[in-house]
Biopython code that builds the backbone (N, CA, C, O; Angstrom):
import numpy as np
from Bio.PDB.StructureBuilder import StructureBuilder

atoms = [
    (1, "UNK", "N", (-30.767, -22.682, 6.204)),
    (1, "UNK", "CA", (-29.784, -22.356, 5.187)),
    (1, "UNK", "C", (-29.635, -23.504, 4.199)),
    (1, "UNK", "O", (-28.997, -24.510, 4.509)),
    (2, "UNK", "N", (-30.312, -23.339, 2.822)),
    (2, "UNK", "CA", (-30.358, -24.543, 2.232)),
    (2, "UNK", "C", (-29.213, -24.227, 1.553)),
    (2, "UNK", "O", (-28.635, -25.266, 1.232)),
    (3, "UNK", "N", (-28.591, -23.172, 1.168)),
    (3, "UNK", "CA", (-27.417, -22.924, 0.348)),
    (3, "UNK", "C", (-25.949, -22.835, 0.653)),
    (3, "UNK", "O", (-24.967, -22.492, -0.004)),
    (4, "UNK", "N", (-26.215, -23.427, 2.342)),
    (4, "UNK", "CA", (-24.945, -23.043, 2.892)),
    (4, "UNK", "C", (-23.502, -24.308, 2.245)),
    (4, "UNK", "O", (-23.324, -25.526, 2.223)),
    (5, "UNK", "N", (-22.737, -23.005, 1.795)),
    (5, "UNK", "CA", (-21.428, -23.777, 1.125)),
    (5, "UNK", "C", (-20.045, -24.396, 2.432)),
    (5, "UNK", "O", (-19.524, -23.820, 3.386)),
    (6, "UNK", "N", (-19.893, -25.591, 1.935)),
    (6, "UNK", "CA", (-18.687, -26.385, 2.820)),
    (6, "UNK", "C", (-17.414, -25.616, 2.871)),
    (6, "UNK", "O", (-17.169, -24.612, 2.200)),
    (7, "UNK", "N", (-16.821, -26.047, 3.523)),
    (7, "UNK", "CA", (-15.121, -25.515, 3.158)),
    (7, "UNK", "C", (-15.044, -25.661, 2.230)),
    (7, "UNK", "O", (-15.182, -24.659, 1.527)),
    (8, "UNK", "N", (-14.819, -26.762, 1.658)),
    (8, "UNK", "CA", (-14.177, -27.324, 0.796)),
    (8, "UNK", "C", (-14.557, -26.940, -0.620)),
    (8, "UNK", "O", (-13.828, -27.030, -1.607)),
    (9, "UNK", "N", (-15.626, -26.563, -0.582)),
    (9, "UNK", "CA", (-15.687, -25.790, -1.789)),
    (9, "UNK", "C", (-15.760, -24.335, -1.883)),
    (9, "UNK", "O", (-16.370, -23.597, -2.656)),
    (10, "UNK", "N", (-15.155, -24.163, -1.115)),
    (10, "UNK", "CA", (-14.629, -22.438, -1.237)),
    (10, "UNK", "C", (-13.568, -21.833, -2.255)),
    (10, "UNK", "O", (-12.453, -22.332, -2.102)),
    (11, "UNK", "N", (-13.638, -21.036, -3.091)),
    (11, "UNK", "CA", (-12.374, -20.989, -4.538)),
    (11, "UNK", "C", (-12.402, -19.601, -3.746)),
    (11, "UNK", "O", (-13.496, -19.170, -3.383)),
    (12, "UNK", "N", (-10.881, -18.669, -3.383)),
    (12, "UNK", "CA", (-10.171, -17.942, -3.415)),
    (12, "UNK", "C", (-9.186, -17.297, -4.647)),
    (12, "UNK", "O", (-8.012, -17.638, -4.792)),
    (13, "UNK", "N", (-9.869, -16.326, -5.485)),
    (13, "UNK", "CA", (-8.767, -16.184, -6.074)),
    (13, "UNK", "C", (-7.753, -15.822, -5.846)),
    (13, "UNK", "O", (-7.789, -15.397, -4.691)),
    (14, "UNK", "N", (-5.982, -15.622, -6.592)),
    (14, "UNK", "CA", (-5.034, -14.931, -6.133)),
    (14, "UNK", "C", (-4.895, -13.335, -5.238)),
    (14, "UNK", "O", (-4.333, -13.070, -4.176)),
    (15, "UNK", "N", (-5.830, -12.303, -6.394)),
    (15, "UNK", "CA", (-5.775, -10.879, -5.851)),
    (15, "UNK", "C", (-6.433, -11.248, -4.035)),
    (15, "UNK", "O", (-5.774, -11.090, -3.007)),
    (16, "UNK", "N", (-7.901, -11.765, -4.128)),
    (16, "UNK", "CA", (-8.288, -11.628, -2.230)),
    (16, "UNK", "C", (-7.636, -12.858, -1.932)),
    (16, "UNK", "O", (-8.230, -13.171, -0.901)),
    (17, "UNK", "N", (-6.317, -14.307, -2.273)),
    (17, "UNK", "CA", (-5.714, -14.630, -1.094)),
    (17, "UNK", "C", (-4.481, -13.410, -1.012)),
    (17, "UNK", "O", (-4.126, -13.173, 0.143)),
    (18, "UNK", "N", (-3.978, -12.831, -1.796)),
    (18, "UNK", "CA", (-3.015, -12.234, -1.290)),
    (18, "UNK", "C", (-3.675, -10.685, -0.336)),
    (18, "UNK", "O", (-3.002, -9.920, 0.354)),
    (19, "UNK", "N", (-4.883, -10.631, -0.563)),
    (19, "UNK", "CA", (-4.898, -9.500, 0.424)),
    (19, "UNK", "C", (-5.266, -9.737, 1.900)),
    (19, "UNK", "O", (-5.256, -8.895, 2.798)),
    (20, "UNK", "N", (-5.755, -11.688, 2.028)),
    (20, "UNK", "CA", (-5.951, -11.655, 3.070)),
    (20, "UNK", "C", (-4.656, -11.775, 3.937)),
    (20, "UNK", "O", (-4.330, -11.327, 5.036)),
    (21, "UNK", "N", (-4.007, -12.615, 2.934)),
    (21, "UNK", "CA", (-2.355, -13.076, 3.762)),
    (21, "UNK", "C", (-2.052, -11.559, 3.956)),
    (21, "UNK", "O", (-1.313, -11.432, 4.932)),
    (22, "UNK", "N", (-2.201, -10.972, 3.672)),
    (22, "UNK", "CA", (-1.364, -9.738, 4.117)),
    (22, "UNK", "C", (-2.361, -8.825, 5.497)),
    (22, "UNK", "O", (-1.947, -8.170, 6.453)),
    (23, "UNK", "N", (-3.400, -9.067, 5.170)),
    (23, "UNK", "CA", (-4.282, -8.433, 6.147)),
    (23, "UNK", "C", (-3.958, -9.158, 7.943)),
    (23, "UNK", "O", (-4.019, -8.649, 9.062)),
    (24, "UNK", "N", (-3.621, -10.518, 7.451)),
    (24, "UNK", "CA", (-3.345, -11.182, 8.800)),
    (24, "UNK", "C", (-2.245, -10.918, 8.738)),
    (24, "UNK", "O", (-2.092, -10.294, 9.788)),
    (25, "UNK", "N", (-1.108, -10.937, 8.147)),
    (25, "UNK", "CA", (0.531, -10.429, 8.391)),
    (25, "UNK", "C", (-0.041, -8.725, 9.155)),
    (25, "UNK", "O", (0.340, -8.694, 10.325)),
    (26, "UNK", "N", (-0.505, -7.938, 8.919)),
    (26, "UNK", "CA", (-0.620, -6.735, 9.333)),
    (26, "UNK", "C", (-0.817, -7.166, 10.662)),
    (26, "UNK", "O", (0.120, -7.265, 11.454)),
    (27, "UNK", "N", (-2.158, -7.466, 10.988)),
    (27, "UNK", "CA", (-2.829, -7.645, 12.625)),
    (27, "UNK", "C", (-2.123, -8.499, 13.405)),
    (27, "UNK", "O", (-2.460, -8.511, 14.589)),
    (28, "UNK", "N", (-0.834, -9.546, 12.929)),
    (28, "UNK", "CA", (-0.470, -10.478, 13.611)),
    (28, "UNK", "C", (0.948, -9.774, 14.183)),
    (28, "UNK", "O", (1.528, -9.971, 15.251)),
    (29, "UNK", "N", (1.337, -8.741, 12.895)),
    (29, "UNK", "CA", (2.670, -7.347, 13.750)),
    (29, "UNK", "C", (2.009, -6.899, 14.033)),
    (29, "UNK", "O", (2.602, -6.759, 15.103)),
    (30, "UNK", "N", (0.667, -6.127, 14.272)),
    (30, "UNK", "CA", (0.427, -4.936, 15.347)),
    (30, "UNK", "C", (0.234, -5.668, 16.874)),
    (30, "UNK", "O", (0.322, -5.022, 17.918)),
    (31, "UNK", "N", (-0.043, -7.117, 16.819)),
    (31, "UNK", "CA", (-0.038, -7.928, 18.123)),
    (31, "UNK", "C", (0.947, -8.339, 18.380)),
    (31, "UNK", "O", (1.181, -8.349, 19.589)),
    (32, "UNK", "N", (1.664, -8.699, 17.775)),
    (32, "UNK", "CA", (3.003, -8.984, 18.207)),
    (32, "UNK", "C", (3.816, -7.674, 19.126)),
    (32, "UNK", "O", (4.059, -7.704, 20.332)),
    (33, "UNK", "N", (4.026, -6.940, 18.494)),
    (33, "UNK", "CA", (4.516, -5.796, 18.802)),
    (33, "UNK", "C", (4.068, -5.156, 20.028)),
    (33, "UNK", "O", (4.787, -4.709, 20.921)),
    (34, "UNK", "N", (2.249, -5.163, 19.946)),
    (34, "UNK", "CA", (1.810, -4.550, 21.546)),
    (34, "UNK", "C", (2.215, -6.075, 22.757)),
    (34, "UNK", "O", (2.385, -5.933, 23.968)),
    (35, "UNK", "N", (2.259, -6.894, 22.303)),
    (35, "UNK", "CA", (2.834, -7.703, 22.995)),
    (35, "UNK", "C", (4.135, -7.829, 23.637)),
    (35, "UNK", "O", (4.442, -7.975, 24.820)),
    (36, "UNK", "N", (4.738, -7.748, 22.707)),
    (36, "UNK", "CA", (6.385, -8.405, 23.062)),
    (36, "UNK", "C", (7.237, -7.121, 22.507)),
    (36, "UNK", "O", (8.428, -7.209, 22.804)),
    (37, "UNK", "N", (6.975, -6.243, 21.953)),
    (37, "UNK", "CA", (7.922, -4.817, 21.193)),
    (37, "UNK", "C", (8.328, -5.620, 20.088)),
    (37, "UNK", "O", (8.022, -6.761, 19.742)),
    (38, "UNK", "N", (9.344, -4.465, 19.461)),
    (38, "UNK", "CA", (9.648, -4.580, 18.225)),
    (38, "UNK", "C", (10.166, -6.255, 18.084)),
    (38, "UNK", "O", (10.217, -6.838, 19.167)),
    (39, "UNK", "N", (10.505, -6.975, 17.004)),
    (39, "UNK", "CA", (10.785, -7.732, 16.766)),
    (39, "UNK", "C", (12.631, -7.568, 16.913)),
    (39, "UNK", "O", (12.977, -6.402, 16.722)),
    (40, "UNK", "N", (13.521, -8.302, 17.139)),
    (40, "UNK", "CA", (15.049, -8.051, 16.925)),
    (40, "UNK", "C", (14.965, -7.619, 15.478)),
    (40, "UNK", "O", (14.107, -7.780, 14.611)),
    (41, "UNK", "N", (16.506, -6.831, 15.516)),
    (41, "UNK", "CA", (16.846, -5.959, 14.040)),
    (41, "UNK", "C", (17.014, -7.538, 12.619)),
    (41, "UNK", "O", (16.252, -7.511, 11.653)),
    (42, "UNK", "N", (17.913, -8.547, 12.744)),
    (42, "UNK", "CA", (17.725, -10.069, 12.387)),
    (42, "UNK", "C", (16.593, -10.461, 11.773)),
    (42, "UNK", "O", (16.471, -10.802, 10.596)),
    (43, "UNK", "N", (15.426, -10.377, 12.959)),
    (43, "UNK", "CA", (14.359, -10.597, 12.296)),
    (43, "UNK", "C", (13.514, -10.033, 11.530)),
    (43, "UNK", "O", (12.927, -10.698, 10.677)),
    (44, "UNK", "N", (13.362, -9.130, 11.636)),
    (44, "UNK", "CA", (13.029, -7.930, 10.873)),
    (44, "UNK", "C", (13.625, -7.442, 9.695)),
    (44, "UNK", "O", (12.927, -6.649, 9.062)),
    (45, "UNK", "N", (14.726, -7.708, 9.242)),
    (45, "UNK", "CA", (15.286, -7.882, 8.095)),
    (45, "UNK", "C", (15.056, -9.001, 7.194)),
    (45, "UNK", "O", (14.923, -8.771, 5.992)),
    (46, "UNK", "N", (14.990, -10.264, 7.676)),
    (46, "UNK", "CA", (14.139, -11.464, 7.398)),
    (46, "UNK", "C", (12.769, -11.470, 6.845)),
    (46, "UNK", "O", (12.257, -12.196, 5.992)),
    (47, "UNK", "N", (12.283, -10.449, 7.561)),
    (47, "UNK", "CA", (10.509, -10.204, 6.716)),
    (47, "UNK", "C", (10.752, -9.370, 6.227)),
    (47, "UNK", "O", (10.502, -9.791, 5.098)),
    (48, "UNK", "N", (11.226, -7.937, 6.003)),
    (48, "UNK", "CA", (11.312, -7.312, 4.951)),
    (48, "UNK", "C", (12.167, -7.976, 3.432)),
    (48, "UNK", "O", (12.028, -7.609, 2.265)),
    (49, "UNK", "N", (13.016, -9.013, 3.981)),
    (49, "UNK", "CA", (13.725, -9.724, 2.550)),
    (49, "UNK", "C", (12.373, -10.533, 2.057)),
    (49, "UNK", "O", (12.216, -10.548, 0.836)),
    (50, "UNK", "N", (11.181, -11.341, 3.011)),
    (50, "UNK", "CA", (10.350, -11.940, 2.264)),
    (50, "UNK", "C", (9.444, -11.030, 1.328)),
    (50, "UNK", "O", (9.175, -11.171, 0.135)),
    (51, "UNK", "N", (9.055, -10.046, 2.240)),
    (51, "UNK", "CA", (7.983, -8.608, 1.911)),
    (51, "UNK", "C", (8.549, -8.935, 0.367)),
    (51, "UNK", "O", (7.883, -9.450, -0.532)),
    (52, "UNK", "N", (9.995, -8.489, 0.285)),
    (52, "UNK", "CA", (10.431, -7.809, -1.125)),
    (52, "UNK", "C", (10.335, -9.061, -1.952)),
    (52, "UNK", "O", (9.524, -9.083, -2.877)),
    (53, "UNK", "N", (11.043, -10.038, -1.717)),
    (53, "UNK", "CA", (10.527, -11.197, -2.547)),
    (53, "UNK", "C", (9.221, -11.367, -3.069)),
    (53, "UNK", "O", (9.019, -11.298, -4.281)),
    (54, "UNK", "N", (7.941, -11.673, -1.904)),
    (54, "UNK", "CA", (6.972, -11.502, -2.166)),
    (54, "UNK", "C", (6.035, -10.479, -3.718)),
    (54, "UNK", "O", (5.350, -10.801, -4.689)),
    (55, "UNK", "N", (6.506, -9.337, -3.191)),
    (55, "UNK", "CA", (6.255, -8.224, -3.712)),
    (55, "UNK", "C", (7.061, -8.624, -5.360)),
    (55, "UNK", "O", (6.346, -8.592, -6.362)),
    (56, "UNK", "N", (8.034, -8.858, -5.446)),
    (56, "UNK", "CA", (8.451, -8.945, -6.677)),
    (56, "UNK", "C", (8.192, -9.917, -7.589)),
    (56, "UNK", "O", (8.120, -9.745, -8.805)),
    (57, "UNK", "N", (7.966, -11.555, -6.647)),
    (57, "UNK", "CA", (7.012, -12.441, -7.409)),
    (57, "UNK", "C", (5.753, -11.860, -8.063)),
    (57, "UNK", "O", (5.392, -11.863, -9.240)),
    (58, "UNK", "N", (5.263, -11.426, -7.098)),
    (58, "UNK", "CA", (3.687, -11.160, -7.905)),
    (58, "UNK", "C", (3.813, -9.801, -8.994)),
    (58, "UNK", "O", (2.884, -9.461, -9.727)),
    (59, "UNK", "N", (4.455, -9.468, -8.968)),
    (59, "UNK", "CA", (4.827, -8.370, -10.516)),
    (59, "UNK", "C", (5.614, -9.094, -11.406)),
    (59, "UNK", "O", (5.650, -8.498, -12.482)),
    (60, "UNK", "N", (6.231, -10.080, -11.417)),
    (60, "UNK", "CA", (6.327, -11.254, -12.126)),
    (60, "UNK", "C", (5.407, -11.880, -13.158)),
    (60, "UNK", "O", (5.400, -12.149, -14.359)),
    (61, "UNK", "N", (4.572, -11.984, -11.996)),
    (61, "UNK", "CA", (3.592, -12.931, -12.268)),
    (61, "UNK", "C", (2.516, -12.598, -13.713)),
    (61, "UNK", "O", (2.139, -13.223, -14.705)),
    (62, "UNK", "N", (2.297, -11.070, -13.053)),
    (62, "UNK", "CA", (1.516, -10.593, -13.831)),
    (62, "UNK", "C", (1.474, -10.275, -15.217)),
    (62, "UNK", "O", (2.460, -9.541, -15.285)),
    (63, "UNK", "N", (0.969, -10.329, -16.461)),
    (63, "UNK", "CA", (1.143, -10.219, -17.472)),
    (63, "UNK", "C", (1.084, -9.074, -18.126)),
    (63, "UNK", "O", (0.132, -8.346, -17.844)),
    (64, "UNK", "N", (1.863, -8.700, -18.949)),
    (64, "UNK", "CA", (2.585, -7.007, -19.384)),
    (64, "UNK", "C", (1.670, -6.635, -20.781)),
    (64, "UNK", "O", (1.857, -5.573, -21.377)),
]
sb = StructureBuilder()
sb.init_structure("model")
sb.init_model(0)
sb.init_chain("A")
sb.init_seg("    ")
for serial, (resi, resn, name, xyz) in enumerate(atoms, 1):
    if name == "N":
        sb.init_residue(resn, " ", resi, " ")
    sb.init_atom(name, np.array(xyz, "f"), 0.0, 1.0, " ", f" {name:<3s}", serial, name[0])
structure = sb.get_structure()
């Protein structure tokens, strides 16, 4: 592999980091959950307040 690239020079843009962060938020509640059950009602309100934050930054962000 003469072309093989380092970490470190790996560029992620915004659209695939935000789909990976979310792809691991998905698989890390479906393990959680077959693990341990639902999360408390507390916490779970806690990630849906980030979800929505989240979600509303990046329509922010974007240009109209």
């Amino acid at each position: 592999m003469a072309d093989s690239a380092r970490l470190d020079d790996i560029q992620i843009d915004r659209v695939h980091g935000r789909a990976i962060r979310r792809e691991i938020g998905e698989r890390l509640r479906r393990t959680l959950d077959a693990e341990l059950g639902p999360a408390p009602l507390r916490l779970r309100a806690l990630l849906e307040q980030l979800a929505a934050e989240d979600f509303g930054a990046t329509h922010r962000s974007r240009p109209a």
